[in-house]
C-alpha positions in Angstrom: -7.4 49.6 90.5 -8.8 51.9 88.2 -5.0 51.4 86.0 -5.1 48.5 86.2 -8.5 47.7 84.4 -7.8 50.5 81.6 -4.1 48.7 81.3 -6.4 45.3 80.9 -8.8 47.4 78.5 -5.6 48.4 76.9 -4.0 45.6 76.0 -7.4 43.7 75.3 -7.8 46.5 72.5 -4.4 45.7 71.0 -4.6 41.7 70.7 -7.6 42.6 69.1 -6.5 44.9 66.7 -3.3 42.7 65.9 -5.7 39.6 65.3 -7.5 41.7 62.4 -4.5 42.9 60.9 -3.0 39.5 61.5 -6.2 37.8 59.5 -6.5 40.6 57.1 -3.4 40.1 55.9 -3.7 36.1 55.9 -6.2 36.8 53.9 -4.8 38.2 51.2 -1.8 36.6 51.4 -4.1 33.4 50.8 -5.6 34.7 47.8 -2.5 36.5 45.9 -0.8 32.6 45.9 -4.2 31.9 44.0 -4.2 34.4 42.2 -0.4 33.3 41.0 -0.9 29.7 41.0 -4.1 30.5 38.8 -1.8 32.8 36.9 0.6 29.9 36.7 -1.5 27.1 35.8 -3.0 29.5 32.8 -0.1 30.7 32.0 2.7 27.9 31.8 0.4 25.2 30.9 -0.3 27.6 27.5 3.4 28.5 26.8 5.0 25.0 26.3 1.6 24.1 23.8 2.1 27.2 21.8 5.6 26.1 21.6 5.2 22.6 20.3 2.8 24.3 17.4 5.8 26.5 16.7 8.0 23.7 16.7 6.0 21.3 14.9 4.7 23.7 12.0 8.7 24.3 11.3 9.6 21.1 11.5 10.3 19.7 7.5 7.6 17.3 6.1 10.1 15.3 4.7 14.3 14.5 5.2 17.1 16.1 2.9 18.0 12.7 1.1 14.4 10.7 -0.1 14.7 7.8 -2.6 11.0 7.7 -4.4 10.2 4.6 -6.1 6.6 4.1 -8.3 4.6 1.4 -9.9 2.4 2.5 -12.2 -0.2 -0.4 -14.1 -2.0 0.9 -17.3 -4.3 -1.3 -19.8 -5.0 0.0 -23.5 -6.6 -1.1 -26.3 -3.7 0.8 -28.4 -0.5 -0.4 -27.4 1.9 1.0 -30.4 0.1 4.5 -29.2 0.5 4.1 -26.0 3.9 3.5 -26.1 4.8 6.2 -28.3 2.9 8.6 -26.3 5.1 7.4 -23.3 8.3 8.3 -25.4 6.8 11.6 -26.2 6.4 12.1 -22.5 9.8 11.0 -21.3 11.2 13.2 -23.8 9.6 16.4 -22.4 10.3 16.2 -18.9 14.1 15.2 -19.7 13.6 12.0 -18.3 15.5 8.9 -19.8 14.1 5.0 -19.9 16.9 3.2 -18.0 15.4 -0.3 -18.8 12.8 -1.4 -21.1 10.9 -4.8 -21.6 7.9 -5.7 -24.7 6.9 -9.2 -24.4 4.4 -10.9 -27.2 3.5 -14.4 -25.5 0.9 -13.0 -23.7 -2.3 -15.8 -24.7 -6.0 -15.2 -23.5 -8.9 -16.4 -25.6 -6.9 -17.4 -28.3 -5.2 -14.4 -28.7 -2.0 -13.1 -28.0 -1.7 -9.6 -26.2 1.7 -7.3 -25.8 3.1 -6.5 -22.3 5.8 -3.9 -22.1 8.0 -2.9 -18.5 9.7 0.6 -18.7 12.0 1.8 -16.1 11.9 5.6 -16.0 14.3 7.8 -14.5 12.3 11.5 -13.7 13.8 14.6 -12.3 11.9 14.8 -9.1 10.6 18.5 -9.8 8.7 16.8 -12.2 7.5 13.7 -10.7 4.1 15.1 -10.0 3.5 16.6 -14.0 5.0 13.6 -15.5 2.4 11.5 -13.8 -0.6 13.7 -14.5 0.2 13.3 -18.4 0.3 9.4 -17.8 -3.2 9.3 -17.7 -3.6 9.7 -21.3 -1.2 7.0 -22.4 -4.0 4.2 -20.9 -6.5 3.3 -18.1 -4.8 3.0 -15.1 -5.6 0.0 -12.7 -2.5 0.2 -10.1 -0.5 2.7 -7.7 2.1 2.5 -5.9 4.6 4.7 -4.0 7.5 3.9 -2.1 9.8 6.6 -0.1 13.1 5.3 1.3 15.3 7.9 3.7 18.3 7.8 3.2 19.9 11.3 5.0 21.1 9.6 8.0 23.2 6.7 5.5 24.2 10.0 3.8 25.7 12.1 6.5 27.4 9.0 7.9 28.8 8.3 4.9 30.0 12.6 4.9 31.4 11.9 8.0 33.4 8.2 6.8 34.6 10.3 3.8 36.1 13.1 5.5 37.7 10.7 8.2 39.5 8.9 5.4 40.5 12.1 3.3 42.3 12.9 6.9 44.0 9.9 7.3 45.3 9.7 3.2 46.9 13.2 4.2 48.5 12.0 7.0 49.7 9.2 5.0 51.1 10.9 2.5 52.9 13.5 4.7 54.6 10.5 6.5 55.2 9.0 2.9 56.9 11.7 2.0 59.5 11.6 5.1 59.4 7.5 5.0 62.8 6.3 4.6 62.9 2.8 5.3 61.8 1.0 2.4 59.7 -1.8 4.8 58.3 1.8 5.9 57.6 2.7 2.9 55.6 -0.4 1.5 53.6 -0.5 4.7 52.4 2.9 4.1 51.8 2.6 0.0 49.7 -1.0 0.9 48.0 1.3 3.5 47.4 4.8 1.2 46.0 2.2 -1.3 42.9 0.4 0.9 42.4 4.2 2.2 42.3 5.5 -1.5 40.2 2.3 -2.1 37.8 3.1 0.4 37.9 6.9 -0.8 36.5 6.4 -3.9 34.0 3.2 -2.6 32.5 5.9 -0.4 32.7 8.9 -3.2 31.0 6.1 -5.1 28.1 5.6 -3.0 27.3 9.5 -2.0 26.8 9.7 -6.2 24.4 6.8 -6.3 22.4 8.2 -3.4 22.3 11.8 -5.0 21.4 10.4 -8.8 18.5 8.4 -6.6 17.3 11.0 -5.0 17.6 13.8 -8.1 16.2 11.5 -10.6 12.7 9.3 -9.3 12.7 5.8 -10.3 9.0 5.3 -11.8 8.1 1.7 -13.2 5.7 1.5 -15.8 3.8 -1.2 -16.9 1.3 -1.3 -19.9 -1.0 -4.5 -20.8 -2.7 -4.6 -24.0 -6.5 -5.8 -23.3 -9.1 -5.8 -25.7 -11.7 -4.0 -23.6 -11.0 -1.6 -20.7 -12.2 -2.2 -17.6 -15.6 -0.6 -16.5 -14.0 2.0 -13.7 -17.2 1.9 -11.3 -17.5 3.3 -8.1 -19.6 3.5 -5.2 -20.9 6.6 -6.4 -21.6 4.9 -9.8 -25.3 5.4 -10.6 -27.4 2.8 -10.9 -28.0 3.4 -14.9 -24.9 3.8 -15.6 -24.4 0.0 -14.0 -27.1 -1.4 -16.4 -25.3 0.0 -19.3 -22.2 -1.6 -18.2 -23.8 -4.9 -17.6 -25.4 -4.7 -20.9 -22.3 -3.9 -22.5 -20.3 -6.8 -20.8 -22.6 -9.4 -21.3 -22.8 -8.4 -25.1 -19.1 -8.6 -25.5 -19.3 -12.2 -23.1 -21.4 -13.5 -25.6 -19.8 -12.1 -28.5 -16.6 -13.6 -27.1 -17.5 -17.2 -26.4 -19.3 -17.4 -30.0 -16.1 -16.6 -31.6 -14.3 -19.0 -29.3 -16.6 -21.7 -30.5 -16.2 -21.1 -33.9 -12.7 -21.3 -33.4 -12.5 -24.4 -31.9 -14.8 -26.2 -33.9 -12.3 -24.9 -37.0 -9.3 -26.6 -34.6 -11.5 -29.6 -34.2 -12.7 -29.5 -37.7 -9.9 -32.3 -39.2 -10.9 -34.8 -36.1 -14.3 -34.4 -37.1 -14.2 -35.3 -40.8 -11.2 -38.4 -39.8 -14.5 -39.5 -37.3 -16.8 -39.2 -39.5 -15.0 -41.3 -41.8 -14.2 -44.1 -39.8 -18.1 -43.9 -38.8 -19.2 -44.5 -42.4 -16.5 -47.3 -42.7 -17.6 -49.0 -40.1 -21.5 -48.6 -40.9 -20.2 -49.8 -44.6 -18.9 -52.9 -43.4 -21.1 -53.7 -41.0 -23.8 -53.3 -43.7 -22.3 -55.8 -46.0 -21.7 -58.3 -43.4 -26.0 -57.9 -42.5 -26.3 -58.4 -47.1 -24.4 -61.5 -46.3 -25.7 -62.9 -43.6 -29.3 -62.2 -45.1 -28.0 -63.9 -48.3 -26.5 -67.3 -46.6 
């Protein structure tokens, strides 16, 4: 009996101690897998975002082939200067005018103004210089910029070039074993649209390069007899008086001298009316002595 109670005790003993170990270890089994799925959630979720910045402050700001077109608008008082100054400029940044345009029909107030259009072709190193020295050949009033991609057009031309510069070789090498003279013609009609194409495409990869090496910068240049008042929003409130002054001065300047001019235009109606109105008053006074008489 006495056995078989320290056999119970026994074996109550070890259940016991196996459920401790049994939890223990539950236990920290439970809280290494957090531990790693902390770890994890720390740890991956920060890798991949430290990648992208890697990625993205590699990544180019701008494509290999980029066509940059600009309008530029200027007024000036001093037209010849101004476009002499522009000359000056072309000259020193090696840039060339590929089109040019003056017009003198320009008409306001009575008075004819000069407009000139220039087409400038600028190495595009020197883009950002050759428009900083603009400034002094007038007051700008417009901006514009326009950047066209043209890598992917590029490379796929690449690729179309070298697929025909394959197929004239194997033309030729089969042209040179031809024999047939209906073979032979074939393959000449045939080397002649691939040569064709050839230079088409050599053509084209040139015209995208000289676009690209050289920016295309349109300038414009209106002759006005007063420059615009450049105000702001930051423009005091003196300074906005002054300019009011100023323009209402030159507005009645203006329409005084537009008066006088029309009433010199008007001036030969005048004195015809004024004639006829003393003829008429003339007769019409002898006809009243008449009348008076009779």
């Amino acid at each position: 009996m006495k056995n078989v109670k320290r056999i119970l005790i026994l074996s109550l003993s070890v259940i016991l101690i196996l459920s401790l170990v049994l939890g223990c270890s539950a236990k920290s089994s439970k809280s290494e897998d957090t531990a790693i799925s902390e770890e994890s959630k720390s740890g991956s979720l920060n890798e991949p975002m430290m990648t992208e910045d890697m990625n993205f402050s590699d990544s180019p700001l701008e494509p290999e082939k980029i066509i940059t077109t600009i309008y530029l608008g200027f007024e000036t008082t001093e037209f010849e200067e101004s476009t002499a100054e522009l000359e000056k400029i072309v000259k020193k940044y090696k840039a060339y005018v590929e089109s040019s345009d003056i017009s003198y029909n320009q008409h306001y107030n009575n008075k004819s103004y000069r407009y000139a259009s220039f087409v400038v072709r600028v190495p595009k190193d020197s883009v950002g210089n050759f428009k900083s020295e603009l400034n002094g050949i007038g007051n700008i009033i417009s901006e514009n910029t326009n950047k066209e991609d043209a890598t992917k057009s590029y490379r796929d031309m690449e690729s179309r070039l070298k697929v025909i510069t394959t197929k004239e070789e194997r033309i030729l090498a089969l042209l040179a074993k031809a024999e047939k003279i209906e073979d032979i013609i074939a393959l000449e009609n045939q080397l002649g649209e691939t040569i064709a194409e050839k230079e088409s495409l050599k053509s084209n990869l040139m015209a995208i390069d000289d676009k690209v090496d050289f920016s295309t910068i349109h300038v414009d240049i209106q002759e006005v007899e007063k420059l615009r008042d450049a105000e702001t929003i930051g423009t005091s409130f003196g300074t906005r008086m002054k300019n009011a002054f100023n323009n209402s001065i030159y507005g009645f300047k203006n329409s005084m001298e537009n008066f006088i001019i029309s009433f010199i235009y008007l001036l030969p109606f005048i004195l015809v009316l004024g004639v006829f109105i003393y003829l008429v008053y003339m007769l019409k006074k002898r006809f009243s002595k008449r009348k008076d008489n009779n």
